[in-house]
C-alpha positions, 0 to 999 in steps of 0.5 A, spaced: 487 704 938 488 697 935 495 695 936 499 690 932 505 687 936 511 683 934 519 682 936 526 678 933 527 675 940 522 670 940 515 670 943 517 668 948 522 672 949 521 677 956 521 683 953 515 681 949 511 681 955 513 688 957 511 692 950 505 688 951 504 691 957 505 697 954 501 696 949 495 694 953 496 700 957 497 705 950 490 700 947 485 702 952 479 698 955 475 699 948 482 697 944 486 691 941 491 688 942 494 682 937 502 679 938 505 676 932 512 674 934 517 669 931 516 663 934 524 662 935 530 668 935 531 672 929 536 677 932 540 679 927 536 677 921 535 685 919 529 687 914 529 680 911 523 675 909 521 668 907 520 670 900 523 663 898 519 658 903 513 659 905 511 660 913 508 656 919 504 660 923 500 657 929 495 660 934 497 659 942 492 665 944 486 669 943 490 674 939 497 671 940 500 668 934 507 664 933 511 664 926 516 661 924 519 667 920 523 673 921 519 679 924 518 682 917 514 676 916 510 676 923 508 683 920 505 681 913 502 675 916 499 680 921 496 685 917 494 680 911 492 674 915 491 674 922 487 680 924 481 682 921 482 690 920 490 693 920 492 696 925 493 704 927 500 702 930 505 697 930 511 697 935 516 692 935 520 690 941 522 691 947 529 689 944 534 685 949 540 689 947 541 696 943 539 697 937 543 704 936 548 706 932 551 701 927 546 696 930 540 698 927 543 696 920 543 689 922 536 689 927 531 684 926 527 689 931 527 695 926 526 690 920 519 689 923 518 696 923 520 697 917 516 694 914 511 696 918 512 703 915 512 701 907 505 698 909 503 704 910 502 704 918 506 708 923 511 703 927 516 704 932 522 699 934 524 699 941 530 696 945 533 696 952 540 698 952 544 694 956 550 695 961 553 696 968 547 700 971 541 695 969 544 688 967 544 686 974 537 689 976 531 684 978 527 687 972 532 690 967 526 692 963 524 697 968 526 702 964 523 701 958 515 699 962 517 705 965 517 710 960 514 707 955 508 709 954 510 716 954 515 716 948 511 713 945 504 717 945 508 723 943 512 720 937 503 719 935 501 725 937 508 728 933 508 724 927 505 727 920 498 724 918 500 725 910 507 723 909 509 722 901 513 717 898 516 713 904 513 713 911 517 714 917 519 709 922 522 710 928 528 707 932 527 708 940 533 706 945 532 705 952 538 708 957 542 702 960 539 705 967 535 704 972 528 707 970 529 713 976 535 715 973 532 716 965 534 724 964 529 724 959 528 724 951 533 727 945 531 726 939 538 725 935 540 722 929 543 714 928 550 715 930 556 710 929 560 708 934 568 709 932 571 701 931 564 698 934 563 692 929 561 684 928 567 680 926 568 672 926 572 668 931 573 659 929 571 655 933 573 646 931 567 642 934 569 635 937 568 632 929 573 636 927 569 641 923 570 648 923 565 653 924 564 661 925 561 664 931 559 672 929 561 676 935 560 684 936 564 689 938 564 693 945 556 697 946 558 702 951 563 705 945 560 712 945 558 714 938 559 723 936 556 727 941 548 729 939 547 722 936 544 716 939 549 711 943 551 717 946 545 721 950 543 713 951 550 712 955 548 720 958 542 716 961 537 719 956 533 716 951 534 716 944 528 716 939 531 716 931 526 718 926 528 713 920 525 711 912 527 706 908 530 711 904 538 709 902 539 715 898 545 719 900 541 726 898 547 730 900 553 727 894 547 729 889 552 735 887 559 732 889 558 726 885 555 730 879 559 728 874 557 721 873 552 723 870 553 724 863 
């Protein structure tokens, strides 16, 4: 299996490390396995590319490459630049934090696998959930590296060889547990956590000048029952399949008469 590999938190983020572990893992002995990874944080940057400026990249290993871009931006230089034949998979992550719920709209992390998905080739993004039962572990990946590799071989052997119009990309969320306690896998929808949001708050540097920090709301909210946040604070992993569809098919017959 050829595996392209990238993430929004930088390469040299520790998360990376540990989805590379995976991958290797999931590649084989006779299997590739490339890292194309911004070369500085991009959380936050969603689906966005470098559409107006062009890109610095720069090889520090055989098969590592550092962009100076979004993850979306590692993805298309990955496809069309770095290596020499597509890949049959694309994962993104480990992300450091959730991507669950509302925060998967923002997500750099999804941003790579969405892209990913409207080249054609099937991507998983992947976090690790973060809270009181594993922020404090020696490795709060553990549950990630842990089960990983099984998540992932299923959503392969699951996912549909031919799909019409836009392909399908997947948003996995690791439970914020040690990796003993992962009750198991749910495949459930993106959720929304009631009142969870970013909002600004001011801060006057030395000068006397303003400047705005985002801050985000409180992630151990959880969302509707049967949704991702919450089977992820129950212990499980969430695994949400998604496509870069933003049409809300279901207001088709109530919105109607807007049509003339």
């Amino acid at each position: 299996m050829r595996i392209l590999i990238t993430n929004d938190d930088g390469i040299s983020a520790p998360g990376l490390a540990v989805l590379e572990t995976i991958a290797h893992d999931l590649a084989g002995p006779g299997g590739e396995v490339w890292t194309v990874a911004p070369a500085f944080e991009q959380s936050g940057v969603g689906h966005c590319i470098s559409y107006a400026r062009p890109f610095m990249i720069q090889k520090i290993g055989p098969t590592r490459v550092a962009v100076e871009g979004s993850p979306a931006d590692c993805v298309l230089a990955g496809l069309f630049e770095v290596m020499n034949e597509r890949p049959d998979l694309i994962l993104s992550g480990v992300n450091r934090g959730n991507n669950s719920a509302e925060n998967a709209l923002y997500s750099g992390t999804l941003g790579g696998a969405i892209e990913g998905a409207l080249q054609g080739v099937l991507s998983i993004a992947f976090s690790q959930y973060f809270g009181p039962g594993n922020r404090d572990l020696d490795d709060p990946f553990e549950a990630s590296l842990a089960h990983g590799k099984d998540v992932i071989e299923r959503i392969v052997a699951n996912t549909p060889k031919n799909q019409p119009d836009y392909q399908l990309f997947y948003n996995v969320n690791v439970p914020p547990v040690a990796a003993k306690d992962v009750k198991g896998i749910a495949l459930v929808p993106q959720g929304l956590r009631p009142g969870v949001g970013f909002h600004t708050e001011a801060t006057t540097s030395p000068s006397g000048r303003q400047f705005l920090w985002i801050k985000g709301g409180n992630q151990q909210v959880q969302s509707a029952p049967g949704t991702d946040a919450a089977v992820n604070l129950d212990g499980y992993i969430s695994v949400t399949p998604m496509r870069a569809d933003f049409t809300a098919h279901d207001m088709f017959d109530t919105l109607g008469a807007i049509a003339t």
